[in-house]
N, CA and C atoms of all chains as a GROMACS GRO file, in nm:
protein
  546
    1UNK      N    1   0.085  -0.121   0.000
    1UNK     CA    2   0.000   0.000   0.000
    1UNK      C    3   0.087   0.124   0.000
    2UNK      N    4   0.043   0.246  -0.088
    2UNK     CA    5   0.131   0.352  -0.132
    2UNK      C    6   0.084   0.434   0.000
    3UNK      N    7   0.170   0.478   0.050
    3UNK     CA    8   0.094   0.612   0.150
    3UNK      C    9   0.245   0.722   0.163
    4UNK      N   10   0.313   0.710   0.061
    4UNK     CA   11   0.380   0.838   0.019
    4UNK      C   12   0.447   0.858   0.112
    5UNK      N   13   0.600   0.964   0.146
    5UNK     CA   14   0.648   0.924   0.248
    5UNK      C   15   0.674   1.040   0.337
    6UNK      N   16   0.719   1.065   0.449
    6UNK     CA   17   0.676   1.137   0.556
    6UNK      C   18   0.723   1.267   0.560
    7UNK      N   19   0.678   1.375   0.563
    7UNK     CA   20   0.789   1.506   0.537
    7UNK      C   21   0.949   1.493   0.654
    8UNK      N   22   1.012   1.542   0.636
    8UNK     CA   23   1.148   1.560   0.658
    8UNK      C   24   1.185   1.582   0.792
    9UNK      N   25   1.269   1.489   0.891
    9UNK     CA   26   1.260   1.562   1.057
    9UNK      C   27   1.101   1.605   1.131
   10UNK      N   28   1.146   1.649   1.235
   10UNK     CA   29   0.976   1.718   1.316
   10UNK      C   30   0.976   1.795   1.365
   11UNK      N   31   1.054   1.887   1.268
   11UNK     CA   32   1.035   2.068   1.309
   11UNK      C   33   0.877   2.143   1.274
   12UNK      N   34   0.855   2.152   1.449
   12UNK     CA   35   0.709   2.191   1.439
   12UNK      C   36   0.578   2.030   1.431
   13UNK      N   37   0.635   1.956   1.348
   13UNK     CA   38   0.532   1.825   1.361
   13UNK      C   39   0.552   1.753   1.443
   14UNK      N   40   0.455   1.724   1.517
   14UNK     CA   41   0.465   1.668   1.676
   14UNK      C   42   0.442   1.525   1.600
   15UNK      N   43   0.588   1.426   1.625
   15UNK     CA   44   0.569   1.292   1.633
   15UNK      C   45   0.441   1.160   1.588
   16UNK      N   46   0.380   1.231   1.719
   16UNK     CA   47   0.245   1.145   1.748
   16UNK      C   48   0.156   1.199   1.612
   17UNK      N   49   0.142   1.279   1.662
   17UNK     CA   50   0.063   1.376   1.541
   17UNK      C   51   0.060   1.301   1.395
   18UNK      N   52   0.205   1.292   1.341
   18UNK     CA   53   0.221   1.207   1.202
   18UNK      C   54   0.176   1.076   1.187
   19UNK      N   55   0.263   1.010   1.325
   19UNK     CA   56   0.207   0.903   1.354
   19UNK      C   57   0.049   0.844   1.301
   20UNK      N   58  -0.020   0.923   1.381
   20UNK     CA   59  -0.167   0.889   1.403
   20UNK      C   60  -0.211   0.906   1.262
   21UNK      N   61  -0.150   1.062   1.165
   21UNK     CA   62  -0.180   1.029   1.071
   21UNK      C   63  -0.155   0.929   0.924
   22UNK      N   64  -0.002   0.854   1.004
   22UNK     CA   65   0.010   0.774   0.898
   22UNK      C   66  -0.077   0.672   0.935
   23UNK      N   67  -0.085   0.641   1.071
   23UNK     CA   68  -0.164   0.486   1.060
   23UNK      C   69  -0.275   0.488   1.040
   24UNK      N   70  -0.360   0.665   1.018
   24UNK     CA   71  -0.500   0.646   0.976
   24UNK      C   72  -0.487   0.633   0.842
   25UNK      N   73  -0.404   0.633   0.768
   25UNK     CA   74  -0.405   0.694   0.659
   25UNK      C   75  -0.399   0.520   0.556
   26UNK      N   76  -0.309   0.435   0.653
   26UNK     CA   77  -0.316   0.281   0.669
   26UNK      C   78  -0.438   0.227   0.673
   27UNK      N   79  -0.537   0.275   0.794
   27UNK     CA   80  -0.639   0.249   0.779
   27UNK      C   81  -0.746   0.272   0.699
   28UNK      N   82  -0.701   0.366   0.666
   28UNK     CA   83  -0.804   0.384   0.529
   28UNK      C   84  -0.797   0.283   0.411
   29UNK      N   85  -0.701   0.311   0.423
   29UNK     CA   86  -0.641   0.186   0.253
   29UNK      C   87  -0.695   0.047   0.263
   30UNK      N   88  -0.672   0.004   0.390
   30UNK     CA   89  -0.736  -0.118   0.432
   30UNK      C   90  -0.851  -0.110   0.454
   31UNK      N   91  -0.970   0.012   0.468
   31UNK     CA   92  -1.078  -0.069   0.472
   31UNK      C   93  -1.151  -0.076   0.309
   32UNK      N   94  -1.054   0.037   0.244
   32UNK     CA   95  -1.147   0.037   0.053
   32UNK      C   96  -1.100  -0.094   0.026
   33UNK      N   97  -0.971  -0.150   0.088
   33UNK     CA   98  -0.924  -0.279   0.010
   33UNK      C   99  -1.010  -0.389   0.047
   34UNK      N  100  -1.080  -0.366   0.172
   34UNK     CA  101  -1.178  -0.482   0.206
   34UNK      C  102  -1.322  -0.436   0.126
   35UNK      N  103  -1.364  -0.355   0.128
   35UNK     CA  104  -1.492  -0.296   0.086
   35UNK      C  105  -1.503  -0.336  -0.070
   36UNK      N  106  -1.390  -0.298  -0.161
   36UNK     CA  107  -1.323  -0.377  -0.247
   36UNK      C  108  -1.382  -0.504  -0.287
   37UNK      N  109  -1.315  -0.580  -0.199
   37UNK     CA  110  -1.304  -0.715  -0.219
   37UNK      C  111  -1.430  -0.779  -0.189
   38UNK      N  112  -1.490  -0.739  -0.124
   38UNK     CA  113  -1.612  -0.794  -0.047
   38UNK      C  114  -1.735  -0.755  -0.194
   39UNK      N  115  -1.736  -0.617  -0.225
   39UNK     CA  116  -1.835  -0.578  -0.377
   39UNK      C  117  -1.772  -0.703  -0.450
   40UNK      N  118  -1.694  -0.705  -0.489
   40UNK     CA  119  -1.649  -0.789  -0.631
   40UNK      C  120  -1.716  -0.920  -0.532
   41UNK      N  121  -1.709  -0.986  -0.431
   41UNK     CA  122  -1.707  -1.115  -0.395
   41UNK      C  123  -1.877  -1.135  -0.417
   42UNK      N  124  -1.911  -1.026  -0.310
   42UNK     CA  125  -2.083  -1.034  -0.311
   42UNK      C  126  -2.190  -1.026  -0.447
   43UNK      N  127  -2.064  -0.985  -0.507
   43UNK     CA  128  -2.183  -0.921  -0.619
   43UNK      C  129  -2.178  -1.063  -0.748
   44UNK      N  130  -2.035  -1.118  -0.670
   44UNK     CA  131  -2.092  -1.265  -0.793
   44UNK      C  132  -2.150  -1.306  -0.730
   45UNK      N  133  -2.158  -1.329  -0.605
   45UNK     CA  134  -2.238  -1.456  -0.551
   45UNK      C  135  -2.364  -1.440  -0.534
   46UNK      N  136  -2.445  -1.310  -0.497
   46UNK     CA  137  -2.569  -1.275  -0.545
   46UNK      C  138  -2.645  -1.213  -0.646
   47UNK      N  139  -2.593  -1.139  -0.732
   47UNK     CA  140  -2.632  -1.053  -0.830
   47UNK      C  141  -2.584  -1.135  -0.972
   48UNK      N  142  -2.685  -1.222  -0.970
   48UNK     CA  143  -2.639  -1.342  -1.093
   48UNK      C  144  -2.690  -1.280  -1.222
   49UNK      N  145  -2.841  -1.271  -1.200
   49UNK     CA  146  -2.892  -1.176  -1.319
   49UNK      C  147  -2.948  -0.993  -1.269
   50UNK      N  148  -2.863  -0.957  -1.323
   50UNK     CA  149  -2.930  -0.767  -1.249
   50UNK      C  150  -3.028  -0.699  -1.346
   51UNK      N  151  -3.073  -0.715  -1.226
   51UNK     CA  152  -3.203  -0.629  -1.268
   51UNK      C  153  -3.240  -0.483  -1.313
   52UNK      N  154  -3.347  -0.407  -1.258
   52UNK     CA  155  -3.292  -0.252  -1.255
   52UNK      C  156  -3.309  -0.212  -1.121
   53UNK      N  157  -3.321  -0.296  -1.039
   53UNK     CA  158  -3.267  -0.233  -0.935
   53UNK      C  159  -3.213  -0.380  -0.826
   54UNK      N  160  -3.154  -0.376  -0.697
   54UNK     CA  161  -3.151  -0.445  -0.588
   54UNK      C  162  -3.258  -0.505  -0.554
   55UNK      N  163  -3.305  -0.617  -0.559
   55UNK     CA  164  -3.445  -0.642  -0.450
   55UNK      C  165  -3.360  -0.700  -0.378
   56UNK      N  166  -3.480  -0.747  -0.249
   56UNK     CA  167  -3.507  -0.778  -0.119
   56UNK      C  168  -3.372  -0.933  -0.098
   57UNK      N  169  -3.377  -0.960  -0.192
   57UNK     CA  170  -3.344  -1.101  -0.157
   57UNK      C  171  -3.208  -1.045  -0.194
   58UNK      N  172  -3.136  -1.003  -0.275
   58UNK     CA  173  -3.030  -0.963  -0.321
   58UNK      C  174  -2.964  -0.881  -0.245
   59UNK      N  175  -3.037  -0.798  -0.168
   59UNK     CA  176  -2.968  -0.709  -0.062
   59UNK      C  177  -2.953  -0.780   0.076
   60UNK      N  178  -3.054  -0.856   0.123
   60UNK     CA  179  -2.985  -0.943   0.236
   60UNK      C  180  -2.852  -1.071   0.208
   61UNK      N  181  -2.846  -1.126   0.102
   61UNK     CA  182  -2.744  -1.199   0.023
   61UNK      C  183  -2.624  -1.112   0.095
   62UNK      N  184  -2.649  -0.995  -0.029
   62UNK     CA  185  -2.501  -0.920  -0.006
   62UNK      C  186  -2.478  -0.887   0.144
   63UNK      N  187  -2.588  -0.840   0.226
   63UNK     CA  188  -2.554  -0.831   0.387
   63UNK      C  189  -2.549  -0.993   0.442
   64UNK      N  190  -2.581  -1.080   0.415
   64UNK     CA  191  -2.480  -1.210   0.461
   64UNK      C  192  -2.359  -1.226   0.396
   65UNK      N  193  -2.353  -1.218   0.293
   65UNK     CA  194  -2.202  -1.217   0.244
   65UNK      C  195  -2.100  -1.149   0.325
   66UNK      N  196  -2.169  -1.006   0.307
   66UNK     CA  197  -2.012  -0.901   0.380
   66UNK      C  198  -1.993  -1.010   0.492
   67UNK      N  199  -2.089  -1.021   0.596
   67UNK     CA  200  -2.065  -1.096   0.712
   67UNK      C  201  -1.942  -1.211   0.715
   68UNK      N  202  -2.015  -1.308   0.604
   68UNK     CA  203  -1.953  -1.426   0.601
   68UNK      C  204  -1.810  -1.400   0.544
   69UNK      N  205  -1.812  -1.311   0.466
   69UNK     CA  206  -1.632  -1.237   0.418
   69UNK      C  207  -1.544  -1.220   0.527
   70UNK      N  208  -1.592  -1.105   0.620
   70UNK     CA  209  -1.540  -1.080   0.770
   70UNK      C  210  -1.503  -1.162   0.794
   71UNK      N  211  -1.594  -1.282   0.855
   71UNK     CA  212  -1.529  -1.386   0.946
   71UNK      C  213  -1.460  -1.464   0.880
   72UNK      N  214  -1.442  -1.470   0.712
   72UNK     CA  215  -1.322  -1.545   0.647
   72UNK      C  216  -1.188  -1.455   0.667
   73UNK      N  217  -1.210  -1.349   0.659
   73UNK     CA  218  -1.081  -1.255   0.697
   73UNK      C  219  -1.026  -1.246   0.808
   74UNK      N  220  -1.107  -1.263   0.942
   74UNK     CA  221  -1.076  -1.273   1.003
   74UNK      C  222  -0.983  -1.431   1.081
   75UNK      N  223  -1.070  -1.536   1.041
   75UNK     CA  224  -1.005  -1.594   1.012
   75UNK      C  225  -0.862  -1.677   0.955
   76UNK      N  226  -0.897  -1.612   0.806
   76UNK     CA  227  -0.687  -1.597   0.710
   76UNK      C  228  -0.631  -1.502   0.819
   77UNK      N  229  -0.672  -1.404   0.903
   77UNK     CA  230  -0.619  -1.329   1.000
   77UNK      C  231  -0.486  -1.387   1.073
   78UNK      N  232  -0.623  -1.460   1.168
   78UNK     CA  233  -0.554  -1.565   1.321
   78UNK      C  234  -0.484  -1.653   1.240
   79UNK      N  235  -0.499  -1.734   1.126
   79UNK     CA  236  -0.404  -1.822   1.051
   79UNK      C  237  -0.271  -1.809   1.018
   80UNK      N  238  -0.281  -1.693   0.970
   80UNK     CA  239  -0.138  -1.616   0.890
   80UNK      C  240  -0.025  -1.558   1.037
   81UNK      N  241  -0.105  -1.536   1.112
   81UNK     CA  242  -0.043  -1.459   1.221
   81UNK      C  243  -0.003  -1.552   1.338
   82UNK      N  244  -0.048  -1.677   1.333
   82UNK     CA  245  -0.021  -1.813   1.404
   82UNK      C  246   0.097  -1.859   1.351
   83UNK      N  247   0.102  -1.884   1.195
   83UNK     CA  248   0.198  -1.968   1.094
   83UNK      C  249   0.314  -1.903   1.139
   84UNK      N  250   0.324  -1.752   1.138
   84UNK     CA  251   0.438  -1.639   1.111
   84UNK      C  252   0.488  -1.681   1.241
   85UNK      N  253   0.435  -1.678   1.342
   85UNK     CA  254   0.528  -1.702   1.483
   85UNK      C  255   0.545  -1.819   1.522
   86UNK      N  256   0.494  -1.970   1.472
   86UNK     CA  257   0.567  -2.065   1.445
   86UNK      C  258   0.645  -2.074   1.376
   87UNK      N  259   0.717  -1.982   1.234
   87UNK     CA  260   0.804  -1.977   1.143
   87UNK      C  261   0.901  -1.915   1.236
   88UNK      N  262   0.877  -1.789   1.273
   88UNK     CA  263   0.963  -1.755   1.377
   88UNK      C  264   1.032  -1.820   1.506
   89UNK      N  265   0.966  -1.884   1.586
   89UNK     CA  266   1.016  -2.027   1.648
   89UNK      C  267   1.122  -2.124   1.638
   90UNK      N  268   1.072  -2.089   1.482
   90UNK     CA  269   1.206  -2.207   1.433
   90UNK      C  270   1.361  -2.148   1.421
   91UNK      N  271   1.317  -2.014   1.393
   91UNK     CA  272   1.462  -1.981   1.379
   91UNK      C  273   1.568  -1.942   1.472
   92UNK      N  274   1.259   0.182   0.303
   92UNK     CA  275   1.185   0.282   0.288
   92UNK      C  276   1.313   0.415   0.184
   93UNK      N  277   1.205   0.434   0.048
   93UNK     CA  278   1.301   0.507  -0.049
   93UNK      C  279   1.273   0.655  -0.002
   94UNK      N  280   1.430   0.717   0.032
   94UNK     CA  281   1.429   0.864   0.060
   94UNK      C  282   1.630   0.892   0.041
   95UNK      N  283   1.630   0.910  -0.089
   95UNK     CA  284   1.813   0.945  -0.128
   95UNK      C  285   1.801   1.029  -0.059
   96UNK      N  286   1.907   1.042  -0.014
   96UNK     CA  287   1.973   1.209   0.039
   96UNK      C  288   1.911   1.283   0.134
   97UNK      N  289   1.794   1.227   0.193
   97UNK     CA  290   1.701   1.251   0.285
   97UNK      C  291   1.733   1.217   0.390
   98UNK      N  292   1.788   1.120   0.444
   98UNK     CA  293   1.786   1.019   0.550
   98UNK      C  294   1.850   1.106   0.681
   99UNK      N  295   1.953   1.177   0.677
   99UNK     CA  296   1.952   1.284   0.798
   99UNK      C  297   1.894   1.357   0.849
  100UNK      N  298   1.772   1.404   0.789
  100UNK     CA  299   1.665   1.507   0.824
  100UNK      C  300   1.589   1.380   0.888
  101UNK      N  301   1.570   1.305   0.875
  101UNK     CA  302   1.408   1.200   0.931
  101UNK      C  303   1.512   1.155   1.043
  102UNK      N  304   1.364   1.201   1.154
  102UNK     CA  305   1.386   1.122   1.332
  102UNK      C  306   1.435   0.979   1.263
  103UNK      N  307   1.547   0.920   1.346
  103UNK     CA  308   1.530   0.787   1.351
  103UNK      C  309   1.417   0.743   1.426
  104UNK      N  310   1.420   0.777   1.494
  104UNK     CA  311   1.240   0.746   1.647
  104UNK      C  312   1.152   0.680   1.557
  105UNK      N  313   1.112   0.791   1.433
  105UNK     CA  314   0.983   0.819   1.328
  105UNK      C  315   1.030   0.707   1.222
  106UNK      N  316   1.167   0.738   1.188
  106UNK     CA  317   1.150   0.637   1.047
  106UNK      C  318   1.160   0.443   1.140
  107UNK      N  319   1.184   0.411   1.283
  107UNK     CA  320   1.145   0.294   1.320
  107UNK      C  321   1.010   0.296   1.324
  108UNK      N  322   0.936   0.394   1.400
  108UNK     CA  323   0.774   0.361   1.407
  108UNK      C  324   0.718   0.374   1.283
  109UNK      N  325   0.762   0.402   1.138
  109UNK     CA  326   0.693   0.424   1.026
  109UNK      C  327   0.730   0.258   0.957
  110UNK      N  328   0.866   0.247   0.951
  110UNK     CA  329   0.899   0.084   0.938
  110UNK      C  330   0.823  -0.047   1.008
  111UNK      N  331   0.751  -0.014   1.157
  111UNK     CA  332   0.655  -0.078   1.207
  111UNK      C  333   0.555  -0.112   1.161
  112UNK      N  334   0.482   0.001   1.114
  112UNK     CA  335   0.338   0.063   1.062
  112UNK      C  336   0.372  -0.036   0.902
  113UNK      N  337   0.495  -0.044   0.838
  113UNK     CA  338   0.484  -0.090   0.690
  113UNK      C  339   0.474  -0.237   0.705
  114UNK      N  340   0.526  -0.295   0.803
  114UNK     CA  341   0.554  -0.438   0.867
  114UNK      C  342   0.384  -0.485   0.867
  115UNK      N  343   0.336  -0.384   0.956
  115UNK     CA  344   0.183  -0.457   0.955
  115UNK      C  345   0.102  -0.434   0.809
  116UNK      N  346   0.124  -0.319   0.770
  116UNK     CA  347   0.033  -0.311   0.661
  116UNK      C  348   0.044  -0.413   0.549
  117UNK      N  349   0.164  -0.511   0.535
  117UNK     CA  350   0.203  -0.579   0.430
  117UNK      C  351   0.158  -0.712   0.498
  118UNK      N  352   0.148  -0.716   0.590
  118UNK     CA  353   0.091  -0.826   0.707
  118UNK      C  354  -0.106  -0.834   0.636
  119UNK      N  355  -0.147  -0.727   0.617
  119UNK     CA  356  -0.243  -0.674   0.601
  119UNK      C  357  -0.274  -0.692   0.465
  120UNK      N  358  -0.180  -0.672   0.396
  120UNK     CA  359  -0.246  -0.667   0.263
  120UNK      C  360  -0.217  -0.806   0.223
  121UNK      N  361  -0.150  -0.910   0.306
  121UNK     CA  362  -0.125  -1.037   0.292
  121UNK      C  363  -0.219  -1.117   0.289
  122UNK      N  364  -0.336  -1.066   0.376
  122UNK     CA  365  -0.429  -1.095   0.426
  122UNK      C  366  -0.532  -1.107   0.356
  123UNK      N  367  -0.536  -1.019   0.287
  123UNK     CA  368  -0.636  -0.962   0.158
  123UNK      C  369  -0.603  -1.055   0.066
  124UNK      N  370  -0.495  -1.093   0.034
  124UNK     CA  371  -0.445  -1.142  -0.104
  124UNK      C  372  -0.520  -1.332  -0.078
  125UNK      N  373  -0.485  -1.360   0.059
  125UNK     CA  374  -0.508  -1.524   0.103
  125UNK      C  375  -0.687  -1.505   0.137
  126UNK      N  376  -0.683  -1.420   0.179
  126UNK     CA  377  -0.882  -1.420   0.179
  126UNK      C  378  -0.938  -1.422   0.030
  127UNK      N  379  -0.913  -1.346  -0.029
  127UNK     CA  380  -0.952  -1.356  -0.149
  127UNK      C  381  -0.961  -1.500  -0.245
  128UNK      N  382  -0.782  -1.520  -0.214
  128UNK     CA  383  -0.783  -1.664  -0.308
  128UNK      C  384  -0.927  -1.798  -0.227
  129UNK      N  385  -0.860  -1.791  -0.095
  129UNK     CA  386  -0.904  -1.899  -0.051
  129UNK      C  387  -1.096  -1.867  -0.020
  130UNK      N  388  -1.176  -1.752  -0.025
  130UNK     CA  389  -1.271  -1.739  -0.064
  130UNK      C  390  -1.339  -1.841  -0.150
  131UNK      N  391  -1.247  -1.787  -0.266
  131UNK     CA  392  -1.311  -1.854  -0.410
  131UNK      C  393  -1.255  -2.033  -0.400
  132UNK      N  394  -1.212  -2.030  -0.323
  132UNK     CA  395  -1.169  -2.197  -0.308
  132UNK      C  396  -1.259  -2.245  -0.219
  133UNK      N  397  -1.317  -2.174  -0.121
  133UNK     CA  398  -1.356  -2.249   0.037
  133UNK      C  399  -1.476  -2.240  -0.010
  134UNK      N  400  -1.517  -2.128  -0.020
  134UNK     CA  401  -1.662  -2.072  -0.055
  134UNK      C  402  -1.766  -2.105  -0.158
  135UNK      N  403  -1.646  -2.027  -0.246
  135UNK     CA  404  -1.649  -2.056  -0.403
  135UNK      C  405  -1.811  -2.038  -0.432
  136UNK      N  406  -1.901  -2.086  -0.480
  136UNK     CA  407  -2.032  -2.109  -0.550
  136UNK      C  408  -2.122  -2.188  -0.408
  137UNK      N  409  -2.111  -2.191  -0.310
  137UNK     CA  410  -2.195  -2.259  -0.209
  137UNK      C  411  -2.280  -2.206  -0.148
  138UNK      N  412  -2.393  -2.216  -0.090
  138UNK     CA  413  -2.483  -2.112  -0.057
  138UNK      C  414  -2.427  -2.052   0.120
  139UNK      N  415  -2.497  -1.949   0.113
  139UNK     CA  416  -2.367  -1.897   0.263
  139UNK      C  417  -2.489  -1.881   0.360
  140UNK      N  418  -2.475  -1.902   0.500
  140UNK     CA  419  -2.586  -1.901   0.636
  140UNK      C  420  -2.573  -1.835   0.706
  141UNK      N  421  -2.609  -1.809   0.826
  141UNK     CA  422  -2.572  -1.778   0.924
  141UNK      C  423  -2.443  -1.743   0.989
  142UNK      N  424  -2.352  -1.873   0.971
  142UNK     CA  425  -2.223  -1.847   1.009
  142UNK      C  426  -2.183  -1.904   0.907
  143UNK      N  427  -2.033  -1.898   0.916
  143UNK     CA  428  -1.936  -2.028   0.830
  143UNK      C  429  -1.945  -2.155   0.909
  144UNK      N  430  -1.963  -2.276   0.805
  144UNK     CA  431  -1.989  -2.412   0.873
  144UNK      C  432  -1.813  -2.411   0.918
  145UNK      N  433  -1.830  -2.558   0.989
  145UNK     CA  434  -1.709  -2.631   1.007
  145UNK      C  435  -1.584  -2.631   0.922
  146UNK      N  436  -1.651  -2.698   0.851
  146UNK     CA  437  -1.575  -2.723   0.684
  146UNK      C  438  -1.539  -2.630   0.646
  147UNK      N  439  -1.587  -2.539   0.603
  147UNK     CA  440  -1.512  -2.415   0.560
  147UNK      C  441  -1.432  -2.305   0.657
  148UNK      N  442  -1.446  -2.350   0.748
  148UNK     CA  443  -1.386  -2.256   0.874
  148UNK      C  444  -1.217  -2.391   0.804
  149UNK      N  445  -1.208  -2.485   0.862
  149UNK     CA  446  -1.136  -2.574   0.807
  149UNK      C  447  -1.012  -2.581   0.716
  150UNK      N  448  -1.121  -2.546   0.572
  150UNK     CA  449  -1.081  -2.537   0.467
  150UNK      C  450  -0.978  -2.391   0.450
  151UNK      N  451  -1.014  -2.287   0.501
  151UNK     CA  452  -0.967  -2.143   0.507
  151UNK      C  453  -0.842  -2.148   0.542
  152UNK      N  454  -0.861  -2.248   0.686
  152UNK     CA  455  -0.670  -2.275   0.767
  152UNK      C  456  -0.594  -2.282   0.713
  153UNK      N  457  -0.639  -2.438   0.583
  153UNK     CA  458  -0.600  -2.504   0.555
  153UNK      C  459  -0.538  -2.447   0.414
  154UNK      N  460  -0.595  -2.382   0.370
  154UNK     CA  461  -0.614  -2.274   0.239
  154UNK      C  462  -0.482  -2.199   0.237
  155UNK      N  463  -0.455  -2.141   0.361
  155UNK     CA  464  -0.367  -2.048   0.425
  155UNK      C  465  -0.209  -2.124   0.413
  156UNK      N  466  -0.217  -2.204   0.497
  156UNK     CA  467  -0.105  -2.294   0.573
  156UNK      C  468  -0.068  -2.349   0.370
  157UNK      N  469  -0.123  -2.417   0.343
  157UNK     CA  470  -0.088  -2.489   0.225
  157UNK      C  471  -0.055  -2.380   0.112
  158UNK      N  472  -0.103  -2.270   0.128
  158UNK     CA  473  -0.044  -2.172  -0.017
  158UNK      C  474   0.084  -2.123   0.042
  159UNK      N  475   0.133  -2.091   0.176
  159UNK     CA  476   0.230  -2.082   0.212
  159UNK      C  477   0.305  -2.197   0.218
  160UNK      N  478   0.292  -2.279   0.230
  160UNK     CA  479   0.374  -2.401   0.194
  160UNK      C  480   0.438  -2.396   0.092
  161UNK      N  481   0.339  -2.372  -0.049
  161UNK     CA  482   0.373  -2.387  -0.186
  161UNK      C  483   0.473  -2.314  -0.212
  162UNK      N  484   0.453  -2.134  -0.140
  162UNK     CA  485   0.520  -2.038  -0.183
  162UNK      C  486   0.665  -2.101  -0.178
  163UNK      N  487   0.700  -2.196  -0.036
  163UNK     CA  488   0.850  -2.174  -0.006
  163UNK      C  489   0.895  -2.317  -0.082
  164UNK      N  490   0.814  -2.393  -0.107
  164UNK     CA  491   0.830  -2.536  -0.207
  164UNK      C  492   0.847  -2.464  -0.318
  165UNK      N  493   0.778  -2.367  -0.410
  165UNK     CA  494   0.843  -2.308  -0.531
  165UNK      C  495   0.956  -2.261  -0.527
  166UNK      N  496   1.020  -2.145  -0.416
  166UNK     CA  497   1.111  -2.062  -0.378
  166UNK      C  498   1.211  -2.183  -0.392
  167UNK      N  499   1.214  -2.269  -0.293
  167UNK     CA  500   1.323  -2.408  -0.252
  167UNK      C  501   1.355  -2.434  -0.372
  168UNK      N  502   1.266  -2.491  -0.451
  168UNK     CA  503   1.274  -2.603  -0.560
  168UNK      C  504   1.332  -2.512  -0.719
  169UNK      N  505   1.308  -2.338  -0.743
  169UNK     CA  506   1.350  -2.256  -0.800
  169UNK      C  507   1.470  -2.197  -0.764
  170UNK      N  508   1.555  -2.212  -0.670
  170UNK     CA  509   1.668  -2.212  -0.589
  170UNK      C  510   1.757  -2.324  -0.610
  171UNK      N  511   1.729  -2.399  -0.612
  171UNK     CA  512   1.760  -2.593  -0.692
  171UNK      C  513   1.815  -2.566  -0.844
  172UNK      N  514   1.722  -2.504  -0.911
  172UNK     CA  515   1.685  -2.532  -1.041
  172UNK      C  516   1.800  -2.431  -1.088
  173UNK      N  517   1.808  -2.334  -1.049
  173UNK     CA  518   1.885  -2.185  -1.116
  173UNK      C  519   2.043  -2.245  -1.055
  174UNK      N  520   2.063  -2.296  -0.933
  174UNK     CA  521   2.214  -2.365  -0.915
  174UNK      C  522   2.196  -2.446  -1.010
  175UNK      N  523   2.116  -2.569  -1.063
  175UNK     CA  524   2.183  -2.670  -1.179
  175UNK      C  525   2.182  -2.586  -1.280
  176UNK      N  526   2.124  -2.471  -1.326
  176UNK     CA  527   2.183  -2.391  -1.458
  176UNK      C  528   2.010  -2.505  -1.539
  177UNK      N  529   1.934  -2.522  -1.518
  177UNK     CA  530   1.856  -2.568  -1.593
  177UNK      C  531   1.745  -2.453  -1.594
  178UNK      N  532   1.730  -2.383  -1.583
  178UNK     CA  533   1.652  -2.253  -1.640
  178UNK      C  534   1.683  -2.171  -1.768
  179UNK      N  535   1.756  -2.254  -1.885
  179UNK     CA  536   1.800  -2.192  -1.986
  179UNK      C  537   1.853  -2.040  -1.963
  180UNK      N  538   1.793  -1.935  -2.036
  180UNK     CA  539   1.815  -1.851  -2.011
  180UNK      C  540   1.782  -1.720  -1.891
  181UNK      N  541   1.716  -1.777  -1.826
  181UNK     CA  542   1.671  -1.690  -1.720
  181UNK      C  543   1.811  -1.643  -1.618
  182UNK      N  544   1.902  -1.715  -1.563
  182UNK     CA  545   2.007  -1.616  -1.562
  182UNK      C  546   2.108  -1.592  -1.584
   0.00000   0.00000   0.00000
């Protein structure tokens, strides 16, 4: 993720200050990248034939989906972050 | 982190806590990349409920652990291949 890089020393910019704004700035990126991923995911798995608009059934789909996305992400989460400090272990 | 001729002006303090912040975000976007694949593997075309069943809670781990496997079985086995000089021209 691009988030460009930090102006020069911290004359006058208080530390924290940057801080907070780089890691919001992190956070941002990460949630379009989920929001992202979750449209493209939901929208095959419910929106097979589109209509001219959303109905009823299509919009709760996509609100179980996001759900069921989450807890797959969350999931590859605890997985990836388990593996990494058993890899680490070893060395 | 790219900054020529820069590097005396930036806090060291700032450029460790910004090197932190890149550590997770790539942690993060790692995340994205193995949810995604293993989505369309676990998920794929199945109808989705309430929660994630068993099986696919399962399958996700498993999704995870085994594409990282592969990565370092390609890496290993492409590391092999470029010492015997059997990659023609690649280097």
């Amino acid at each position: 993720m691009d988030f460009g890089s930090p102006p020069a020393g911290g004359s006058g910019v208080n530390r924290d200050e940057l801080m907070d704004q780089v890691k919001s700035q992190i956070a941002i990126a990460n949630a379009q990248e989920l929001l992202q991923k979750m449209s493209d995911k939901c929208f095959k798995k419910c929106v097979t034939k589109p209509g001219t608009s959303l109905d009823n059934s299509e919009q709760k789909c996509i609100a179980m989906c996001m759900d069921r996305y989450m807890d797959a992400w969350n999931i590859v989460s605890r997985t990836y972050s388990t593996r990494l400090q058993r890899e680490r272990g070893k060395i | 982190m790219n900054n020529p001729g820069g590097d005396e002006t930036i806090d060291p303090v700032l450029r460790q806590m910004i090197q932190e912040e890149q550590v997770k975000a790539q942690f993060q976007a790692q995340v994205h990349n193995f949810t995604d694949k293993c989505w369309d593997t676990c998920v794929g075309d199945s109808r989705l409920g309430n929660k994630l069943d068993y099986r696919t809670e399962a399958c996700l781990q498993n999704c995870v652990e085994r594409f990282l496997d592969t990565t370092i079985n390609v890496t290993n086995r492409f590391t092999q291949l470029l010492q015997r000089g059997a990659t023609g021209g690649m280097h």
